[in-house]
N, C-alpha and C positions, 0 to 999 in steps of 0.2 A: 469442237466439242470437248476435247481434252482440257484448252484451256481454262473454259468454262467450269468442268469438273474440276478442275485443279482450284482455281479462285473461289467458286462454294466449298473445298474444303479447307482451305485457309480460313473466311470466312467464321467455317463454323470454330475452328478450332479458335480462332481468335474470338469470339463470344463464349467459349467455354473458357477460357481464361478471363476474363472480365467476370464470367458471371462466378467464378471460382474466387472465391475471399482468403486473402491471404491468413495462413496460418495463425490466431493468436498465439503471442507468449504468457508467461503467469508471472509473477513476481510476489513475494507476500512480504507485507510491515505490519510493524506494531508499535503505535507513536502517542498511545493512549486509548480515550475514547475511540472506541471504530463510524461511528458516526462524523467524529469531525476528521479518521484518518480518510474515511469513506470520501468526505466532500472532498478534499485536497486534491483527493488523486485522480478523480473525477474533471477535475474542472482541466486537468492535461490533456493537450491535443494529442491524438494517438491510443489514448484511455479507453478501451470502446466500454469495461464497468469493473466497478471495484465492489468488491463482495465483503460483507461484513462475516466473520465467522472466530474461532479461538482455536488457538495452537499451542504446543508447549507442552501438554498435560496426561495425566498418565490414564484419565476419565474415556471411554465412550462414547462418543453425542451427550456430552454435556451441556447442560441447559445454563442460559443465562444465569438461573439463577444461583445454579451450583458454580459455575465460574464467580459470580461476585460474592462469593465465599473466601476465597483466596485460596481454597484447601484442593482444585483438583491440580493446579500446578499449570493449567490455559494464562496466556493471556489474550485481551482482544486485540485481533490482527485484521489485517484487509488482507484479500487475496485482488491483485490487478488483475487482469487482461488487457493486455495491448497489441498492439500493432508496431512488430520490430520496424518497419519499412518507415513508421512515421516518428516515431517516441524509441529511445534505447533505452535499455537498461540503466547506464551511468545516468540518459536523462533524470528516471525515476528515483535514482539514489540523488540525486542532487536535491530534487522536490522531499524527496524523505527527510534529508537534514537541515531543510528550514524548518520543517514541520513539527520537529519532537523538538524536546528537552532533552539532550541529552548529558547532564549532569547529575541525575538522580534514576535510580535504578529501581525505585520502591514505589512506582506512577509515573504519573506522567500532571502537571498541572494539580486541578483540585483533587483530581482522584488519585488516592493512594493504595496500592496495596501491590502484590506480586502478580495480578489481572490486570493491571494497567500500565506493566516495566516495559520498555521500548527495546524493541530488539528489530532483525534483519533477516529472515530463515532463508536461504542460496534454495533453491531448488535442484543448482546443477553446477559443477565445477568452476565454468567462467564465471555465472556470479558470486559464486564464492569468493572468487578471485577477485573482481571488483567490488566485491560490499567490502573484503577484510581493507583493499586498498583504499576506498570511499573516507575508511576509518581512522585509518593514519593518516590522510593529507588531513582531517577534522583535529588531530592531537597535535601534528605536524605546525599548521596554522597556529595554536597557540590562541583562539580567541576566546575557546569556552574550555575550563576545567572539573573537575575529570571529565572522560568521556566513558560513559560504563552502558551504552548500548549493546545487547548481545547479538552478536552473533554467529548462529549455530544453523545448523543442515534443517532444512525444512520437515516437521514431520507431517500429521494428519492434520488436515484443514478441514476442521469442522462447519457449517455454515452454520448462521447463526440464523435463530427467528427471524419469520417473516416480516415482521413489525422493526425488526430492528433496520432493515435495510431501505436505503435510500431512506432515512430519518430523515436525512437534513431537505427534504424535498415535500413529504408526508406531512411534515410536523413544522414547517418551517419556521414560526415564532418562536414554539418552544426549544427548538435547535439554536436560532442565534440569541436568545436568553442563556440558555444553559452556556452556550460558548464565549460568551462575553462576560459572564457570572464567574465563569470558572478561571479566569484571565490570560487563558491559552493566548487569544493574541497578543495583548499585553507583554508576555512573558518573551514569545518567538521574538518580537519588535526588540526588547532587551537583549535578547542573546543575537539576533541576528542582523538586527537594524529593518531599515526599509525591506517590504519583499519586492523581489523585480515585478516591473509590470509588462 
């Protein structure tokens, strides 16, 4: 009987770990549009969803359309959720720097303005530690000049409209119009050649 008691609590304990989902992690970019940072970071294994919303600025729940003013000091950022156990950190910073321009700090592709500057925000020491490092092996490397990506300590993440999220799935023509119009790949292909497949 013991035994028996003893293998039903293993048992269970072993389905409450299965049934117990490992912790996400967060990570936040901003490499333009959040629409096409949104799809990027999406389509990474370990991804479970990336969140469209604006960081940076000194506004309250700023509305879209006060951020594309350029005057509350947001710009559009993704917030990740991942899964440390499958995707790291350094993973996501490596997908981050195919992703942006990072030669111009005034947009990102056709949008311009201080809503659309590419930046990095650490949420926590070790990333910090890895984005500043991320950043010098990118000056180090020598391929692309300048590199004026910021960044700076994660502040409030705002989420952004409902509409805005998962665009590239909602909207799907007018997504890959606007992203092929705006010559975002184009540009990354330029600066960073082939992306791996």
């Amino acid at each position: 009987m013991t035994g028996s008691k003893m293998g039903l609590q293993a048992l269970v304990l072993l389905a409450a770990m299965v049934v117990s989902p490992v912790q996400a992690e967060q990570a936040i970019f901003a490499s333009g549009c959040f629409w096409c940072t949104e799809s990027d970071f999406e389509k990474v294994e370990g991804v479970r969803e990336a969140v469209s919303g604006y960081i940076g600025g000194a506004v309250e729940n700023p509305s879209y359309e006060a951020v594309s003013t350029g005057r509350t000091g947001h710009t559009e950022a993704v917030r990740v959720d991942y899964d440390p156990a499958v995707v790291s950190y350094q993973t996501l910073l490596d997908v981050y720097w195919r992703n942006v321009d990072p030669t111009t700090d005034q947009g990102q592709f056709c949008d311009k303005g201080s809503q659309y500057r590419p930046g990095i925000y650490p949420l926590n020491d070790a990333q910090m530690e890895a984005a500043l490092a991320s950043r010098q092996a990118i000056i180090d490397a020598g391929r692309v000049q300048p590199v004026l990506v910021e960044i700076e300590p994660a502040t409030t993440f705002y989420v952004a409209e409902d509409h805005h999220q998962n665009y590239y799935k909602t909207h799907t023509l007018r997504y890959r119009y606007y992203r092929f119009a705006c010559g975002r790949d184009a540009r990354l292909k330029e600066l960073w050649g082939e992306p791996p497949s």
